[in-house]
C-alpha positions in Angstrom: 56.1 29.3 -20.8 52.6 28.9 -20.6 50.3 30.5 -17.6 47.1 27.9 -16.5 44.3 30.2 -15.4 42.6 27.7 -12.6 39.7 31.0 -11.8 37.6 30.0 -15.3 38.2 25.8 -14.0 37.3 27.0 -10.5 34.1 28.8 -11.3 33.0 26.0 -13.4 33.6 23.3 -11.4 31.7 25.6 -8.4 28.6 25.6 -10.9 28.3 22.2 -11.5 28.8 21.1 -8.5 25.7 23.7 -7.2 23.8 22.6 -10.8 24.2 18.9 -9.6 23.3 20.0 -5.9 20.2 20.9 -6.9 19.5 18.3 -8.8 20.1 15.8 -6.2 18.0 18.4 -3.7 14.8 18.1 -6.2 15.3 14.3 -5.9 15.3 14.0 -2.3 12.8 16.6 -2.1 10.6 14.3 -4.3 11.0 11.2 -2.4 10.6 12.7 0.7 6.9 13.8 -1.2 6.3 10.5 -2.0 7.6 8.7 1.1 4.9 11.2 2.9 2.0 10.2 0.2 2.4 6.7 0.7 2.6 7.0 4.6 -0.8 8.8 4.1 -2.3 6.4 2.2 -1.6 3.8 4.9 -3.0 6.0 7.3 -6.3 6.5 4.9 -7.0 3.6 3.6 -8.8 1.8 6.7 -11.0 4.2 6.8 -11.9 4.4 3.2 -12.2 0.6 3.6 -14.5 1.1 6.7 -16.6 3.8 4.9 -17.5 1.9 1.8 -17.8 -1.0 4.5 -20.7 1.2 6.0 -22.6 1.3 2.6 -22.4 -1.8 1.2 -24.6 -4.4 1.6 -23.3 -7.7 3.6 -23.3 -9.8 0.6 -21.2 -7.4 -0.9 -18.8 -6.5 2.3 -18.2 -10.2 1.9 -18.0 -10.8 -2.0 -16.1 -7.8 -3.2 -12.2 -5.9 -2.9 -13.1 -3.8 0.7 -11.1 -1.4 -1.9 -13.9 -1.2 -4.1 -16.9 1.7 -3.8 -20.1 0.6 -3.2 -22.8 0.8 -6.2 -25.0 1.6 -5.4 -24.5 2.4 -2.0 -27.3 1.7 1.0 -28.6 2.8 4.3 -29.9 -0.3 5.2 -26.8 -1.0 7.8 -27.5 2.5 9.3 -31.5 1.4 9.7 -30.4 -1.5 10.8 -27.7 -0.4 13.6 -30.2 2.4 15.4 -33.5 0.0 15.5 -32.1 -3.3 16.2 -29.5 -2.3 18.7 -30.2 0.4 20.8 -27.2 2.4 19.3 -28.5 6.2 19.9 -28.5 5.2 23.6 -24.5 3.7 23.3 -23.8 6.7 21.6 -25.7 9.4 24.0 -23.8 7.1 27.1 -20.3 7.7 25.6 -21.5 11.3 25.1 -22.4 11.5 28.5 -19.1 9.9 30.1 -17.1 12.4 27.1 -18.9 15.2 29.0 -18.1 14.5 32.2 -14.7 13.8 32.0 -13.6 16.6 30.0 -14.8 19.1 32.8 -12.9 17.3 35.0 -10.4 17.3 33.0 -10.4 21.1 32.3 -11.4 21.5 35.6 -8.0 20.1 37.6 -5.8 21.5 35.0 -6.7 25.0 35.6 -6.0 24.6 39.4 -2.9 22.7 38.1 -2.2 26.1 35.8 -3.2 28.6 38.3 -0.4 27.1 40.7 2.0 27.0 38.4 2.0 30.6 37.4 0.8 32.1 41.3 2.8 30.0 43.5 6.6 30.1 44.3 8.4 26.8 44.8 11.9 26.0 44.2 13.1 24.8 41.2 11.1 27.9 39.4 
């Protein structure tokens, strides 16, 4: 009569099956990496687009891929933007409101904090 030894089938069944987990780890591990990269990119690329926007010139924001890099790239838009429109005022008035409501912000959420950790009330 013959004797099976199933320990040497066992074992080498175990380290294929942890040879092909792996495997199949480093594949989901490298579309979860590319899944992230391309969620990135769509995340990126309107600002890329507004960027090479910004230094292009307008017959060239309308002519060519938004994709494409400007050459060569100008300041005339920039020129343009603080002398024809007032915009260092805008942006010092957004500054200003930014300011302000910050501090209050701050402000109410240290009284908010201070209560918190000072003051009994039930549920604490």
């Amino acid at each position: 009569m013959a004797t099976v030894n199933t320990t040497g089938g066992r074992a080498a069944a175990a380290a294929t099956t942890e040879r092909t987990s792996r495997v199949g780890k480093g594949v989901r591990l490298t579309l979860f990496y590319l899944l992230l990269v391309i969620i990135a990119l769509i995340f990126i690329l309107p600002y890329l687009m507004s960027i090479f926007a910004a230094f292009k010139p307008l017959s060239a924001i309308l002519s060519q891929s938004p994709l494409r890099p400007p050459s060569p790239p100008t300041w005339s838009n920039f020129s343009t933007l603080f002398s024809q429109y007032d915009f260092g005022r805008y942006l010092l008035n957004t500054l200003l409101v930014t300011v302000i409501l910050t501090t209050g912000q701050v402000t109410f959420s240290m009284m908010g904090a201070y209560a918190f950790a000072r003051m009994e009330f039930p549920g604490r």
